[in-house]
N, C-alpha and C positions, 0 to 999 in steps of 0.2 A: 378708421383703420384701412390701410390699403398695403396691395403687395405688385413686385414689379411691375411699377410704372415707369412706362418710357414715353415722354412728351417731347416730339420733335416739331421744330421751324425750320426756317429756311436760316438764321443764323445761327441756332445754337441750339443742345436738346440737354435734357435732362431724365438722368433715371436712377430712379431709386427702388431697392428689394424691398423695404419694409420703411413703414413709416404710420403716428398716428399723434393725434390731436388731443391734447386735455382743453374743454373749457370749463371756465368754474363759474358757473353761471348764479351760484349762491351769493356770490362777492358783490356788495352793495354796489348801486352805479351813484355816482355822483359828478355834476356837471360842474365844471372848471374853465377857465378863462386859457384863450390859447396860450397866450403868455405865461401861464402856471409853469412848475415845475414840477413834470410825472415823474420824476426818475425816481421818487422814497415808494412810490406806490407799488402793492404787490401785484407780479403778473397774474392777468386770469386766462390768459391764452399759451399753455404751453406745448412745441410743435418736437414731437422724435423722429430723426431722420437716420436710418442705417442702411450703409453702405450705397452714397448716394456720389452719382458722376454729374458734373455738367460740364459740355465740352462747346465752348466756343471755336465757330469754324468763318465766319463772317461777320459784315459788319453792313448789310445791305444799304440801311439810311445815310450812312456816310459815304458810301461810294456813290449814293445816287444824288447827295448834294454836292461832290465833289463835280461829276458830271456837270451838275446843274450849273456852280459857280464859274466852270471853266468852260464853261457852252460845248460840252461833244457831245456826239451822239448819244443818244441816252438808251443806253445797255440792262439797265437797270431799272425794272418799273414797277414802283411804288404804290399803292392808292395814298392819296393824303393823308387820311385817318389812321393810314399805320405808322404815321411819320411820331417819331417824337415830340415832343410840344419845342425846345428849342427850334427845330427844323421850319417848324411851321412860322406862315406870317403872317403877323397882324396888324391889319390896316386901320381896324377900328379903333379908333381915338377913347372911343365910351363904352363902357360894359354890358353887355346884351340884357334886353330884362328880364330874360332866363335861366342867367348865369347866377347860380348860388354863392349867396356872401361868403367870405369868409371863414367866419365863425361855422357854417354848416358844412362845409367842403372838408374841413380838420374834426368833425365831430367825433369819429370813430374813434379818436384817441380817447376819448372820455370811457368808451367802453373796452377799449385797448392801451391801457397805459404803458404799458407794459411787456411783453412779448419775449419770450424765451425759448429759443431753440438749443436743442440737444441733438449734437450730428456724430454718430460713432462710421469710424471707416468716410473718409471722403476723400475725392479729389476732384481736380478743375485743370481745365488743357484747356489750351490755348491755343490753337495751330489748325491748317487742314496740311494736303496732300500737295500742295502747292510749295510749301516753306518743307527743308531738309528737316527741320526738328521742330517739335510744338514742346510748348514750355508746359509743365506738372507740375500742380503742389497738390500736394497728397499729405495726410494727416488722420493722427489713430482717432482720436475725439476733442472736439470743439463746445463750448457751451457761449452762446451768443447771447447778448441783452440786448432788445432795442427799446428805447424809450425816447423823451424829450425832452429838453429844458429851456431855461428862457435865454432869447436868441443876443447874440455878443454884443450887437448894434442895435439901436431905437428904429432903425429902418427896415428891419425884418421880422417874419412874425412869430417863428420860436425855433432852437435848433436841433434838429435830427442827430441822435446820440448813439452807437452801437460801439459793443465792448465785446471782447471776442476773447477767452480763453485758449489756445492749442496748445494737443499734447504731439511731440512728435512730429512735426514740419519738416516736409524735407521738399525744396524746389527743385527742378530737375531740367533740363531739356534731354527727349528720350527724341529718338528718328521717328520722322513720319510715314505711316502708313500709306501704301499707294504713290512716294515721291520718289521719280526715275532720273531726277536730276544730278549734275553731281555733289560731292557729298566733301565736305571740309571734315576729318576726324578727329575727336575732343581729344585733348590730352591725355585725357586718364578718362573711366568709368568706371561708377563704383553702383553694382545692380542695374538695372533697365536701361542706365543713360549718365548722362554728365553732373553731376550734384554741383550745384551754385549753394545752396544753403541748406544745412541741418542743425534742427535747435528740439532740444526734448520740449520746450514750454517757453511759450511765445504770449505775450497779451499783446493786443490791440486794440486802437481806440479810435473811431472815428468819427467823424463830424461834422455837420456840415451846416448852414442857415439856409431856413425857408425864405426865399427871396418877400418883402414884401410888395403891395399892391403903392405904385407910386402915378399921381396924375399927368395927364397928358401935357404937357406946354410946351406951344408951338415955339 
């Protein structure tokens, strides 16, 4: 259990007043084949989060491969290891013999099939002081599932699954904090800012495949 925590980086920070963890560490483990399908299995890691912010203000790696691919000055200084694994390059043709299989890299799903968060009060900005308005989606309570299943294509190794309940979505662009620039005025304003979207209950579904491991040929 913990209480206002505030975690900040250099792109983005998160903070949340109250927040705490169920594991059910009674719940049998049993080892399963990546390609299984976790989504029937019950979660043993359930996470509470109230009244939690995270406000995206940058987007560092991308400005600093931008630099890179376009050769300027580079403004932006990265170390490697913070790069994203897209970003990074790999020259090596063969897999290091350090590098863990597969089957070991995805293991923690066997003891995480499952995973459920409970978020009452949240929102997410999108903006700094630079842009006139940062975009808001703010919501009363959300209940999230992640889990797994078997991936769409033979060429992938299983697909990353999350289902998202909201109560109460409302998008917004509200003005930005600290911006002296000039300022285009929305049409209308209804509370804080401009509402693009309001929906009492919203599901979402998203998804995506684990890329799989495919050989080198020159």
């Amino acid at each position: 259990m913990f209480r206002d925590v505030h975690w900040i980086t250099a792109d983005f920070s998160i903070r949340s007043q109250l927040g705490y963890a169920i594991f059910r560490w009674w719940k049998p483990l049993t080892s399963k084949k990546i390609t299984e399908d976790l989504s029937h299995s019950e979660p043993r890691l359930i996470i509470y989060l109230d009244t939690i912010e995270w406000h995206i203000y940058n987007v560092s790696p991308t400005y600093a491969n931008l630099e890179s691919l376009f050769g300027l000055e580079q403004k932006i200084v990265i170390k490697p290891e913070e790069l994203p694994p897209k970003y990074k390059s790999d020259n090596a043709s063969t897999k290091s013999p350090d590098e863990p299989a597969v089957e070991d890299r995805w293991i923690w799903r066997n003891l995480f099939p499952v995973i459920k968060f409970n978020v009452a009060d949240g929102r997410i900005l999108y903006g700094n002081y630079h842009c006139p308005t940062t975009l808001s989606v703010n919501f009363s309570y959300t209940v999230l599932l992640y889990t797994s299943k078997p991936a769409s294509t033979p060429f992938d190794q299983f697909m990353h699954a999350l289902t998202a309940k909201v109560d109460n979505l409302r998008v917004m662009l509200v003005p930005s904090l600290g911006y002296k620039g000039p300022v285009e005025e929305a049409p209308r304003y209804m509370g804080d800012g401009f509402v693009i979207l309001h929906s009492n209950d919203v599901d979402i579904y998203y998804y995506y495949d684990q890329p799989g491991m495919l050989a080198f040929i020159p």
